[in-house]
C-alpha positions as CSV (number, residue, x, y, z in Angstrom):
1,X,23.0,25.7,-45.5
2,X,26.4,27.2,-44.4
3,X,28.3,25.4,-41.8
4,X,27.5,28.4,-39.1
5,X,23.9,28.1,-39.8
6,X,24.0,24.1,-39.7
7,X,25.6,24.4,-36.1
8,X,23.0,26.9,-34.6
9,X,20.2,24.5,-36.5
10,X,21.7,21.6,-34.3
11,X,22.2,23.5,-31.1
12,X,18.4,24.6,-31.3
13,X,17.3,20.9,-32.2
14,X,19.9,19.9,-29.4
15,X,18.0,22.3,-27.1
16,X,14.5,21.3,-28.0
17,X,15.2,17.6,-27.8
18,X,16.5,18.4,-24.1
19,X,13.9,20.2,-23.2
20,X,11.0,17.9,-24.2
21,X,12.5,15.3,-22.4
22,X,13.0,17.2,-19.5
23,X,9.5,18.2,-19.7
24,X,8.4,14.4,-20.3
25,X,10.7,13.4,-17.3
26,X,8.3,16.1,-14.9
27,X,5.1,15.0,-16.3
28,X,6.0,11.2,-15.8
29,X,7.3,12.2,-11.9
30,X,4.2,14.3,-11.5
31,X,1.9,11.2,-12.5
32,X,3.5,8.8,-10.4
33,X,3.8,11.1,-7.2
34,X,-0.3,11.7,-7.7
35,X,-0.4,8.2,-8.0
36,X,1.2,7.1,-5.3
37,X,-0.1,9.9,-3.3
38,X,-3.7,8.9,-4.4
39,X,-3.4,5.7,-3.3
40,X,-2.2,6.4,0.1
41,X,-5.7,8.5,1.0
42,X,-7.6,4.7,1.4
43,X,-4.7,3.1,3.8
44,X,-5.2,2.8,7.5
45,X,-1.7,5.0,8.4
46,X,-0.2,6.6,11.7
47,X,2.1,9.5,10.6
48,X,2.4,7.3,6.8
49,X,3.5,4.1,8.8
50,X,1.1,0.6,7.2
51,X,0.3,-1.7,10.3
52,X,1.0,0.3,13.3
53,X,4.5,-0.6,12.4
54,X,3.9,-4.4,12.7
55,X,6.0,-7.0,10.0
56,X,3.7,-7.7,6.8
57,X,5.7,-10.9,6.0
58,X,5.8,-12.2,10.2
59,X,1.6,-13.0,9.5
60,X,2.9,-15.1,7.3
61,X,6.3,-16.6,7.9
62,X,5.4,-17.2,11.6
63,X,1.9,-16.6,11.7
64,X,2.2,-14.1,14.5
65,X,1.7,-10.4,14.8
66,X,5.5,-9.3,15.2
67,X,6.8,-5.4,15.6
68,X,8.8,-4.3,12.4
69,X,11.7,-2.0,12.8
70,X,11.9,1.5,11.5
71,X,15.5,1.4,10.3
72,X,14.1,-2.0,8.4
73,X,11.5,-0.4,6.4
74,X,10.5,0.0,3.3
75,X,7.9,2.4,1.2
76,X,5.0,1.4,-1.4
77,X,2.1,3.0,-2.8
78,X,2.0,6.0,-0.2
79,X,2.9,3.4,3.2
80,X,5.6,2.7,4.7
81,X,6.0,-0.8,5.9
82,X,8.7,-1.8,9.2
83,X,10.0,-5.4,9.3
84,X,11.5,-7.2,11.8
85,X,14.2,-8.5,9.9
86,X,16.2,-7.6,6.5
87,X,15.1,-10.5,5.0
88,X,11.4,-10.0,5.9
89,X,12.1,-6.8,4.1
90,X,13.1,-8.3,0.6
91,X,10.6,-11.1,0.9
92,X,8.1,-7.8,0.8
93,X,9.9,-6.0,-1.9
94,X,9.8,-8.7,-4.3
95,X,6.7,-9.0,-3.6
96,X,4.8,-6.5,-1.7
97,X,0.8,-7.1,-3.2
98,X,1.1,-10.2,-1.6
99,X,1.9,-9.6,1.8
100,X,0.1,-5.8,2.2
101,X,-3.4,-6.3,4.3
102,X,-6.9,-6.4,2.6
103,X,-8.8,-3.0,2.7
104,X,-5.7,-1.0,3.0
105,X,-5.4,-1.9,6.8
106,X,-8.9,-1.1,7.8
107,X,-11.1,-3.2,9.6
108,X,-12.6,-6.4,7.2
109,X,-15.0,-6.7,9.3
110,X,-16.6,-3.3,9.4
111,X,-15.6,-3.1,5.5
112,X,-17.6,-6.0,5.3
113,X,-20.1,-4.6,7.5
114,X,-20.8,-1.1,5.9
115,X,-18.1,-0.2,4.0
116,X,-16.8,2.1,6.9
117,X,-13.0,2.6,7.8
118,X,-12.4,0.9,11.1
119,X,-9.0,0.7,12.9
120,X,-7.9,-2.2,13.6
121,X,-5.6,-4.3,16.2
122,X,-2.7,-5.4,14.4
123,X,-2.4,-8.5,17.0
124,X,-6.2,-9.4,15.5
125,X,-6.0,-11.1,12.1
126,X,-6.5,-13.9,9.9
127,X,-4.9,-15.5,6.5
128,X,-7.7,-16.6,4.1
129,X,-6.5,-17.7,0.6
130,X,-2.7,-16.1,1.6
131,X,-4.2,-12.6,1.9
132,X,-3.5,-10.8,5.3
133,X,-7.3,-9.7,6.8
134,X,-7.1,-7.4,9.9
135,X,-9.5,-6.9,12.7
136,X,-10.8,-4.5,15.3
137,X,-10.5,-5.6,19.0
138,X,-10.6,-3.4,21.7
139,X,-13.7,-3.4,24.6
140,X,-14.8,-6.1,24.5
141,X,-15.4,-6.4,20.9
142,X,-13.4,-8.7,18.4
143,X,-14.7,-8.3,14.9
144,X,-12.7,-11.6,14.0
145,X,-15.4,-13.6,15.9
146,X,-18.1,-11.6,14.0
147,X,-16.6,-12.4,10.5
148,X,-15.7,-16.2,11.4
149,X,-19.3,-16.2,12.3
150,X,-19.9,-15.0,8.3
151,X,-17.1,-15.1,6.8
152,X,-18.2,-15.6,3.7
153,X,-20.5,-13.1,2.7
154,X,-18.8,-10.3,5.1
155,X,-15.9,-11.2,2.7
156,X,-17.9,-10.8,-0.6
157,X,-19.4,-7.7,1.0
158,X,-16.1,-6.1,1.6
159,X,-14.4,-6.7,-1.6
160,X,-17.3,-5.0,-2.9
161,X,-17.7,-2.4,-0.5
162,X,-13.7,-1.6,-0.8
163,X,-14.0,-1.4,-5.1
164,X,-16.8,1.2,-4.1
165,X,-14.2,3.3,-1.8
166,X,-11.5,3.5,-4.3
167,X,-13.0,3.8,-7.1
Protein backbone atom coordinates (compact mmCIF):
# COMPACT_ATOMS: atom_id res chain seq x y z
CA UNK A 1 0.00 0.00 0.00
CA UNK A 2 1.59 3.45 -0.84
CA UNK A 3 2.04 5.85 1.94
CA UNK A 4 -0.97 8.20 0.34
CA UNK A 5 -3.27 5.25 0.17
CA UNK A 6 -2.20 4.12 3.89
CA UNK A 7 -3.22 7.68 5.19
CA UNK A 8 -6.70 7.86 3.52
CA UNK A 9 -7.13 3.96 4.82
CA UNK A 10 -6.47 5.44 8.42
CA UNK A 11 -8.53 8.63 8.02
CA UNK A 12 -11.51 6.39 6.88
CA UNK A 13 -10.94 3.85 9.84
CA UNK A 14 -10.29 7.12 11.94
CA UNK A 15 -13.75 8.27 10.79
CA UNK A 16 -15.58 5.05 11.20
CA UNK A 17 -14.26 4.40 14.65
CA UNK A 18 -15.70 8.02 15.47
CA UNK A 19 -18.61 7.59 14.19
CA UNK A 20 -19.65 4.30 15.83
CA UNK A 21 -18.99 5.60 18.91
CA UNK A 22 -20.77 8.60 18.44
CA UNK A 23 -23.64 6.54 17.38
CA UNK A 24 -23.07 4.06 20.59
CA UNK A 25 -22.80 7.29 22.80
CA UNK A 26 -26.77 8.37 21.29
CA UNK A 27 -28.08 4.94 21.61
CA UNK A 28 -26.74 4.57 25.31
CA UNK A 29 -28.29 8.47 26.05
CA UNK A 30 -31.45 7.45 24.27
CA UNK A 31 -31.85 4.26 26.64
CA UNK A 32 -31.22 5.82 29.75
CA UNK A 33 -33.45 9.06 29.01
CA UNK A 34 -36.45 6.28 28.14
CA UNK A 35 -35.49 4.78 31.22
CA UNK A 36 -35.53 7.35 33.33
CA UNK A 37 -38.47 8.84 31.66
CA UNK A 38 -40.32 5.37 31.98
CA UNK A 39 -39.86 5.28 35.37
CA UNK A 40 -41.17 8.59 36.26
CA UNK A 41 -44.91 7.74 34.67
CA UNK A 42 -45.65 5.45 38.17
CA UNK A 43 -44.38 8.43 40.74
CA UNK A 44 -46.87 10.61 42.54
CA UNK A 45 -45.31 14.18 41.04
CA UNK A 46 -46.56 17.93 40.99
CA UNK A 47 -44.82 19.68 37.93
CA UNK A 48 -41.85 16.47 38.35
CA UNK A 49 -41.34 17.49 42.13
CA UNK A 50 -41.33 13.65 44.53
CA UNK A 51 -43.16 14.56 47.89
CA UNK A 52 -44.97 17.70 47.38
CA UNK A 53 -41.42 19.01 47.93
CA UNK A 54 -41.13 17.54 51.45
CA UNK A 55 -37.30 16.16 52.72
CA UNK A 56 -36.98 12.21 51.99
CA UNK A 57 -34.13 11.90 54.59
CA UNK A 58 -36.20 14.45 57.51
CA UNK A 59 -38.81 10.95 57.80
CA UNK A 60 -35.96 9.65 58.88
CA UNK A 61 -33.33 11.67 60.51
CA UNK A 62 -36.04 13.45 62.60
CA UNK A 63 -38.97 11.45 62.09
CA UNK A 64 -41.02 14.44 61.00
CA UNK A 65 -42.47 15.54 57.78
CA UNK A 66 -40.09 18.67 57.00
CA UNK A 67 -40.35 21.07 53.66
CA UNK A 68 -37.21 20.56 51.36
CA UNK A 69 -35.90 23.47 49.48
CA UNK A 70 -35.85 23.84 45.83
CA UNK A 71 -32.38 25.32 45.51
CA UNK A 72 -31.47 21.97 47.74
CA UNK A 73 -32.61 19.46 45.30
CA UNK A 74 -31.67 16.82 43.61
CA UNK A 75 -33.00 14.52 40.56
CA UNK A 76 -33.45 10.54 40.26
CA UNK A 77 -35.32 8.27 38.18
CA UNK A 78 -37.65 10.94 36.58
CA UNK A 79 -38.33 12.99 40.32
CA UNK A 80 -37.01 15.58 41.67
CA UNK A 81 -36.47 15.49 45.40
CA UNK A 82 -36.06 19.13 47.75
CA UNK A 83 -34.23 18.81 51.07
CA UNK A 84 -34.10 20.85 53.79
CA UNK A 85 -30.57 20.83 54.18
CA UNK A 86 -27.26 20.14 51.99
CA UNK A 87 -26.42 17.44 53.97
CA UNK A 88 -29.95 15.81 53.81
CA UNK A 89 -29.23 16.10 50.20
CA UNK A 90 -26.00 13.83 50.09
CA UNK A 91 -27.29 11.51 52.63
CA UNK A 92 -30.09 10.94 49.58
CA UNK A 93 -27.53 10.82 46.80
CA UNK A 94 -25.48 8.20 48.27
CA UNK A 95 -28.21 6.56 48.79
CA UNK A 96 -31.41 7.57 47.30
CA UNK A 97 -33.45 3.73 47.16
CA UNK A 98 -33.32 3.98 50.58
CA UNK A 99 -34.95 7.01 51.50
CA UNK A 100 -37.55 7.45 48.21
CA UNK A 101 -41.29 6.40 49.45
CA UNK A 102 -42.91 3.03 48.80
CA UNK A 103 -45.36 3.02 45.69
CA UNK A 104 -43.65 5.87 44.03
CA UNK A 105 -45.43 8.41 46.47
CA UNK A 106 -48.88 7.10 46.17
CA UNK A 107 -51.09 6.15 48.77
CA UNK A 108 -49.98 2.49 50.59
CA UNK A 109 -53.07 2.30 51.74
CA UNK A 110 -55.16 2.48 48.58
CA UNK A 111 -52.12 0.53 46.82
CA UNK A 112 -52.83 -1.92 49.32
CA UNK A 113 -56.37 -1.53 48.95
CA UNK A 114 -56.91 -1.93 45.05
CA UNK A 115 -53.97 -1.17 43.55
CA UNK A 116 -55.21 2.48 42.70
CA UNK A 117 -53.00 5.66 42.70
CA UNK A 118 -54.06 7.80 45.65
CA UNK A 119 -52.40 11.13 46.64
CA UNK A 120 -51.27 11.38 49.65
CA UNK A 121 -50.57 13.90 52.67
CA UNK A 122 -46.93 14.17 52.94
CA UNK A 123 -47.41 15.08 56.85
CA UNK A 124 -49.19 11.33 56.92
CA UNK A 125 -46.61 8.55 57.02
CA UNK A 126 -44.97 5.72 58.66
CA UNK A 127 -41.41 3.86 58.68
CA UNK A 128 -41.82 0.01 58.61
CA UNK A 129 -38.57 -1.91 58.13
CA UNK A 130 -36.65 1.72 57.17
CA UNK A 131 -38.88 2.20 54.14
CA UNK A 132 -40.83 5.56 54.03
CA UNK A 133 -44.93 4.53 53.53
CA UNK A 134 -47.13 7.58 52.72
CA UNK A 135 -50.72 8.11 53.43
CA UNK A 136 -53.92 9.83 52.30
CA UNK A 137 -55.58 12.27 54.90
CA UNK A 138 -57.79 14.80 54.09
CA UNK A 139 -61.86 14.81 55.23
CA UNK A 140 -61.99 13.07 57.59
CA UNK A 141 -60.21 10.06 56.36
CA UNK A 142 -56.66 8.85 57.43
CA UNK A 143 -55.65 5.79 55.49
CA UNK A 144 -52.80 5.35 58.17
CA UNK A 145 -55.41 4.28 60.72
CA UNK A 146 -56.89 1.87 58.05
CA UNK A 147 -53.51 0.19 57.29
CA UNK A 148 -52.41 0.08 61.16
CA UNK A 149 -55.61 -1.60 61.42
CA UNK A 150 -54.07 -4.34 58.69
CA UNK A 151 -51.00 -3.63 58.16
CA UNK A 152 -49.91 -6.57 57.30
CA UNK A 153 -51.75 -7.91 54.56
CA UNK A 154 -52.46 -4.24 53.12
CA UNK A 155 -48.68 -4.33 53.00
CA UNK A 156 -48.28 -7.76 51.14
CA UNK A 157 -51.23 -6.57 49.02
CA UNK A 158 -49.49 -3.45 47.88
CA UNK A 159 -46.09 -4.82 47.11
CA UNK A 160 -48.02 -6.96 44.94
CA UNK A 161 -50.40 -4.73 43.59
CA UNK A 162 -47.36 -2.10 42.86
CA UNK A 163 -45.11 -5.15 40.78
CA UNK A 164 -48.50 -5.38 38.86
CA UNK A 165 -48.48 -1.46 37.94
CA UNK A 166 -44.93 -1.34 36.76
CA UNK A 167 -44.52 -4.16 35.27
Amino acid sequence: MSGKSKANFDKINFMKNVFLSVLLIFAWGGAFSQSVASGSQYHNLDNGVAIKGYDPVAYFSVNKAQKGKKDISFPWHGATYYFSSSADRETFRSSPEKYEPQYGGWCAYAMGHDGSKVEIDPETFKIVNGKLFLFYNRFFTNTLKSWNQDETNLHNRADANWQKLIH
